[in-house]
C-alpha positions in Angstrom: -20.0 -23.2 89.9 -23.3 -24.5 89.5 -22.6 -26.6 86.8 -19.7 -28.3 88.9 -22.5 -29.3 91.7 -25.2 -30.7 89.6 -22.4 -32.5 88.2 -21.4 -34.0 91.8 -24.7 -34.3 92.7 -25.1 -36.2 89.6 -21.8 -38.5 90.5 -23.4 -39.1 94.0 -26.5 -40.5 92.6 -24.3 -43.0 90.5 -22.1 -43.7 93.2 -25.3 -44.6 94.9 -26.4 -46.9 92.4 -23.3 -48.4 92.1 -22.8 -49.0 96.1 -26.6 -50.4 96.0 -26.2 -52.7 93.1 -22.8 -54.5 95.0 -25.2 -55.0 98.0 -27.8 -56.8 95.9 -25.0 -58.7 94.0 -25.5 -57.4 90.7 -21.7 -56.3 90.6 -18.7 -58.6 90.5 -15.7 -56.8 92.9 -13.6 -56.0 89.8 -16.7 -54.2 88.7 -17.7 -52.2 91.2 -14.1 -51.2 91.7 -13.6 -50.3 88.3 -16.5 -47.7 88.5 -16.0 -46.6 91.9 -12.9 -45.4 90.8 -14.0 -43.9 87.4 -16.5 -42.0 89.6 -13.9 -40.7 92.1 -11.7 -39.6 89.4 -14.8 -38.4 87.4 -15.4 -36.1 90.8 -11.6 -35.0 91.5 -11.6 -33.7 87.7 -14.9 -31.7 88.5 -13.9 -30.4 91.6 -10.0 -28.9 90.3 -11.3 -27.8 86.9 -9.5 -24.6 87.3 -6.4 -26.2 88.3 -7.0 -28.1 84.7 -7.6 -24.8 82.8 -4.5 -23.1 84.1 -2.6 -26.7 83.4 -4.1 -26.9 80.1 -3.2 -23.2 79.2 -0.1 -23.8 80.3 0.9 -26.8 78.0 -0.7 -24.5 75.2 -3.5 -25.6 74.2 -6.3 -22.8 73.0 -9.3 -25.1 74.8 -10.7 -24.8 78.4 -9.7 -27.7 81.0 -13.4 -28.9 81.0 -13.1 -29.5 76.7 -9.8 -31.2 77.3 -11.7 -33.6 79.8 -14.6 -33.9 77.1 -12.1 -34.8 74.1 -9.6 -37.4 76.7 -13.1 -38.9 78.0 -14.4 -39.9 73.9 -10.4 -40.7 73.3 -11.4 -43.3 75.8 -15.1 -44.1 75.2 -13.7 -45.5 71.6 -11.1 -47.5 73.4 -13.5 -48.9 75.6 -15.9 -49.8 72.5 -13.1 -51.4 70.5 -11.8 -53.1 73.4 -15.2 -54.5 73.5 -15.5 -55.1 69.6 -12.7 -57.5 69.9 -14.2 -59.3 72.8 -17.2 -60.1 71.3 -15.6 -61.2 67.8 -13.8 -63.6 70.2 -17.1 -64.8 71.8 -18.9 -65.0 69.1 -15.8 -67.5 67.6 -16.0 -69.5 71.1 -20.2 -69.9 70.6 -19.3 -71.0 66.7 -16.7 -73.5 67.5 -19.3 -75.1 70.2 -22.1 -75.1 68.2 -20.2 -77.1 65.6 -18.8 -79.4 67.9 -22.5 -80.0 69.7 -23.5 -80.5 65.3 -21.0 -82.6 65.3 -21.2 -85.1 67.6 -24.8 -84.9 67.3 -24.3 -86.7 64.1 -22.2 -88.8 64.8 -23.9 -90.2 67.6 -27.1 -90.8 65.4 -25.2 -93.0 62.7 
């Protein structure tokens, strides 16, 4: 039990954060609504963790509900960081392609 409020105290100190960086414009709207919602969701799964051990023992699995969460939230932490692999190969191409083209007409314009 104590765990589960420093863990929600913990959430409502990001939440703040979050809710002040949108008012100084730090945040774009897809953003902030993107974390709002990971928070919530972060919060609902602290506050029915035994409804998620007795669901997890059900399906059959050996672990607790909170390891479940643990193992699904890295599952997704290496999606995220692949996701964002791939967008910065792609950036990365953009910035090459304009660099050459600035090169390029560079030189041209100095013959």
């Amino acid at each position: 039990m104590l765990q589960q409020i420093l863990a929600l105290i913990i959430i409502a100190f990001f939440l703040s954060r979050l809710f002040w960086q949108k008012k100084n414009g730090l945040l774009g709207i897809n953003e902030f609504i993107f974390w709002l919602f990971f928070w919530i969701i972060a919060a609902l799964a602290i506050i029915s963790i035994k409804w998620i051990d007795e669901l997890v023992a059900g399906l059959g699995f050996t672990g607790s509900g909170i390891e479940v969460l643990l193992y699904l939230g890295v599952v997704i932490l290496f999606y995220f960081i692949f996701r964002l692999r791939l967008r910065l190969e792609r950036i990365e191409r953009d910035i090459t392609k304009i660099v050459r083209n600035i090169a390029s007409n560079n030189l041209n314009s100095k013959k």
